[in-house]
N, C-alpha and C positions, 0 to 999 in steps of 0.2 A: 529442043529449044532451051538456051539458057536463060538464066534467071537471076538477078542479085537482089539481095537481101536489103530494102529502104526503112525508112520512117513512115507511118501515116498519124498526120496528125486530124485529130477532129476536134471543131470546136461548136456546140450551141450556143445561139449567143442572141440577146435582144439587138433590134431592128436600129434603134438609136446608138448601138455602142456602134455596129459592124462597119462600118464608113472608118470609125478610128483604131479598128482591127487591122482593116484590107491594107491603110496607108502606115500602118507599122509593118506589117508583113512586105511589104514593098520597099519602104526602108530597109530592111534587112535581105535585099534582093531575091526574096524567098520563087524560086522559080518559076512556080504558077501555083495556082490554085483554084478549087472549084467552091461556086454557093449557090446552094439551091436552099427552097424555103422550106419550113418545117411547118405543116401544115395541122398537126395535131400532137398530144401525147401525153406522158403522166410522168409525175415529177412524184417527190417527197410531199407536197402538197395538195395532190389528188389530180384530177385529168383537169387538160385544159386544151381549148382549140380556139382557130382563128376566125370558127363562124360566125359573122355578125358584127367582130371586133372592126372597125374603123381606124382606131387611132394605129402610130408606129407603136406604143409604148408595147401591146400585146402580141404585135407579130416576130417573130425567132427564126434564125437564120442557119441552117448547118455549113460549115467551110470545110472544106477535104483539101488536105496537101500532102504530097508524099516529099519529102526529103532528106537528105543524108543524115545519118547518126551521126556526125559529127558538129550537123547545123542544130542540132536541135534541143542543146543544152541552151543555145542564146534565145532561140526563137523562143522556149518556153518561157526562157524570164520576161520575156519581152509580153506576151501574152498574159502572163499570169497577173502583172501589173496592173493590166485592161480590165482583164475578170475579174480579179481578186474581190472588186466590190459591187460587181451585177452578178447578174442571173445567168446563170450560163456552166455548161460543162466541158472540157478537156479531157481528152484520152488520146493516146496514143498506143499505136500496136504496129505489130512487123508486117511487112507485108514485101512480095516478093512483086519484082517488076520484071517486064520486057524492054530492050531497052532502055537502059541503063543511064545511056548519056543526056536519056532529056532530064533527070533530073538532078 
């Protein structure tokens, strides 16, 4: 089976920003993407989790995109603008797909 070589990007990200994430990433006709919630974990600041929390301010979001290395010098600045001043992490790594054309 073959296989090409994409982008995956990841972003954590607080609950308040991720609405002005998803409609930049949609701007940028970024092809799809996934968000699921991040339900616990440990930062530079000690562990934290979402038991008991109520408000949005505490709940965190993970976004998984895979897209072309050639989308993803814009899409970072585009994202980094958002985070540059919350909470939240960025990484991106290679990752090999099937199917190629969906992304």
């Amino acid at each position: 089976m073959e296989t090409t070589t994409k982008k995956r990007l990841e972003i954590v990200i607080e609950a308040p920003v991720l609405e002005r994430l998803t409609r930049k990433l949609d701007a940028l006709k970024l092809s799809g993407y996934t968000v699921m919630p991040a339900v616990s974990g440990r930062g530079r600041n000690g562990s934290w989790s979402r038991k008991g929390e109520i408000s949005d301010s505490q709940r965190m979001f993970v976004l998984f995109a895979v897209l072309d290395e050639a989308a993803l010098a814009k899409v970072l600045d585009e994202v980094y603008a958002l985070v540059s001043s919350q909470i939240g992490i960025v990484t991106v790594s290679d990752v090999e797909v099937v199917r190629a054309e969906r992304f």
